[in-house]
C-alpha positions, 0 to 999 in steps of 0.5 A, spaced: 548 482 522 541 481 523 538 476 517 534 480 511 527 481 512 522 477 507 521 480 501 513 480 502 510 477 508 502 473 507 498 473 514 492 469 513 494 465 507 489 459 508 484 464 508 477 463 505 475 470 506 474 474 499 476 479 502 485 480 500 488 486 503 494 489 501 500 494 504 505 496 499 509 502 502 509 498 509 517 498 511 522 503 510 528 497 509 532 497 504 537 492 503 543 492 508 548 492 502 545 497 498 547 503 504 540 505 504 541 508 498 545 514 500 539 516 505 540 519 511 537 515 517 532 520 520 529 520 512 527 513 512 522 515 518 518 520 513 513 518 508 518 518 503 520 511 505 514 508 508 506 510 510 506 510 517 502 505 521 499 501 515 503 495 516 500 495 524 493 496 519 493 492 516 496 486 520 490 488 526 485 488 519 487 481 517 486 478 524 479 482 525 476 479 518 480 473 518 483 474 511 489 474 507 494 480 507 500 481 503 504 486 506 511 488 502 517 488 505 522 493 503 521 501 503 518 504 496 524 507 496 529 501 494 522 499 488 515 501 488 511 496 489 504 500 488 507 501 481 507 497 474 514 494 471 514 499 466 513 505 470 519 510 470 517 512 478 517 503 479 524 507 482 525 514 484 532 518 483 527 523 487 522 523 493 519 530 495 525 534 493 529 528 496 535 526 492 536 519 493 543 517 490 543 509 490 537 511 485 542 516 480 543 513 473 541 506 475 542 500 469 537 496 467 541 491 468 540 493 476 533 496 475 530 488 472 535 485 478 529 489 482 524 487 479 525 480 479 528 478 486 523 484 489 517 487 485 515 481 481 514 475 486 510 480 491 505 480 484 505 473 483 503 471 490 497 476 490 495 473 484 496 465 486 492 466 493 486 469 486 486 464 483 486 459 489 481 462 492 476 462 484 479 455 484 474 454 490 469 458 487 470 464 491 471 471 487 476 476 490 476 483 493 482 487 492 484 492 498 489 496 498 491 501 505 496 506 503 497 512 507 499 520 505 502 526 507 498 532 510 503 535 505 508 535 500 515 540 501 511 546 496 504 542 495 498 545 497 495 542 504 491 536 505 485 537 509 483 530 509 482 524 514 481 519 508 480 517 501 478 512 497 480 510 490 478 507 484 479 506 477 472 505 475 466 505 481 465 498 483 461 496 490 467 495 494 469 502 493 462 505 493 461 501 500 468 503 502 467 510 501 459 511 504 461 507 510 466 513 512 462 518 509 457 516 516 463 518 520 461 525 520 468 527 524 472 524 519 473 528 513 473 524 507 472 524 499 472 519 492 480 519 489 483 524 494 489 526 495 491 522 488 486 520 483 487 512 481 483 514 475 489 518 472 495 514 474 490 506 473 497 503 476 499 499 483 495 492 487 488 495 487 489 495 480 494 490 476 489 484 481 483 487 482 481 492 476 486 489 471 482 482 471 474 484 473 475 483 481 472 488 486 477 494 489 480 499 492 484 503 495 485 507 501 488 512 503 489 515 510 492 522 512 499 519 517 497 524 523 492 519 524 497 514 526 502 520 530 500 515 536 501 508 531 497 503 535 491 508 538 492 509 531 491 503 528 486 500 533 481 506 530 482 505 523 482 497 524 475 498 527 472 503 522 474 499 516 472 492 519 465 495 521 464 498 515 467 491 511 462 486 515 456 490 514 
């Protein structure tokens, strides 16, 4: 049996860039004894497991601007890693009308076992690499890179390519958003398709709007990564553009 992937894995960890790069919904694993939770395998390709092509992203991103990246490693379905503790949606008994059994009538006992093994040392870690990078007299950027479905089973469409999300406006995401707004194919808008003023919650959040630190949030429709690597070569370029200007 292989051996079990990291819980999170850190690129660039010495890094003195501002910039810190996050991607909660990498992977789609879930711990071998946990039998992937009672999923069928073929559903651990959709966006219930994972956001597709962020994780090749955010690792061509992290190379391109030299900056430290935090990259979890097992599937939103086992824990979510963009959520606080105390949520109830930290894990889900179901994802877009997926009944996901290994979820069912979870104990506490299983659920703080979760938290302090997976969920907890990845927080931990972001804020660690904050505080060392203060401690030389840097202040951090938090950048979260997630990706959505054009639609959910029963949802409205989503038409767009991209959104930028945010709590409070703050220059990182105002960039963020006026750099894509220049790319006239792409159709992108403020807190679409979720609104991060409503749910205040994951990395961009708990690291960066919770202690007064620059962030945001993006979001990328997962058909642009139908093709993963043209994919990400596409997105890596636009971000890293409108990031080093």
């Amino acid at each position: 049996m292989p051996d079990e992937p990291k819980v999170y894995e850190v690129l660039n960890k010495e890094s003195l860039n501002p910039l810190i790069l996050t991607c909660e919904h990498a992977s789609a694993i879930i711990p071998s004894s946990y039998h992937n939770l009672g999923v069928k395998e073929d559903l651990l390709d959709t966006h219930i497991a994972r956001d597709k092509g962020c994780k090749e992203l955010t690792a061509k991103l992290s190379e391109k601007l030299n900056c430290t990246a935090f990259i979890a490693g097992y599937s939103r379905l086992f824990i979510d890693y963009n959520r606080r503790e105390n949520e109830d949606s930290l894990i889900l008994s179901e994802s877009d009308k997926v009944l996901i059994p290994g979820n069912l009538n979870l104990t506490d006992k299983e659920r703080q076992f979760r938290i302090e093994n997976y969920h907890r040392p990845y927080y931990t870690a972001i804020l660690q690499k904050i505080k060392a990078l203060q401690q030389q007299g840097i202040t951090p950027k938090i950048f979260s890179i997630h990706g959505f479905t054009p639609q959910l089973r029963g949802g409205n469409y989503r038409p767009w390519h991209a959104g930028v999300l945010y709590v409070k406006e703050n220059p990182l995401a105002l960039e963020l958003l006026n750099g894509l707004k220049r790319y006239s194919e792409l159709k992108t808008d403020a807190n679409v398709p979720y609104d991060l003023r409503q749910y205040n919650t994951g990395a961009s959040a708990i690291c960066g709007e919770d202690i007064g630190l620059q962030n945001a949030v993006i979001e990328i429709r997962d058909t642009e990564f139908d093709d993963i690597s043209r994919g990400a070569d596409k997105w890596t370029n636009i971000l890293a553009d409108i990031l080093e200007k």
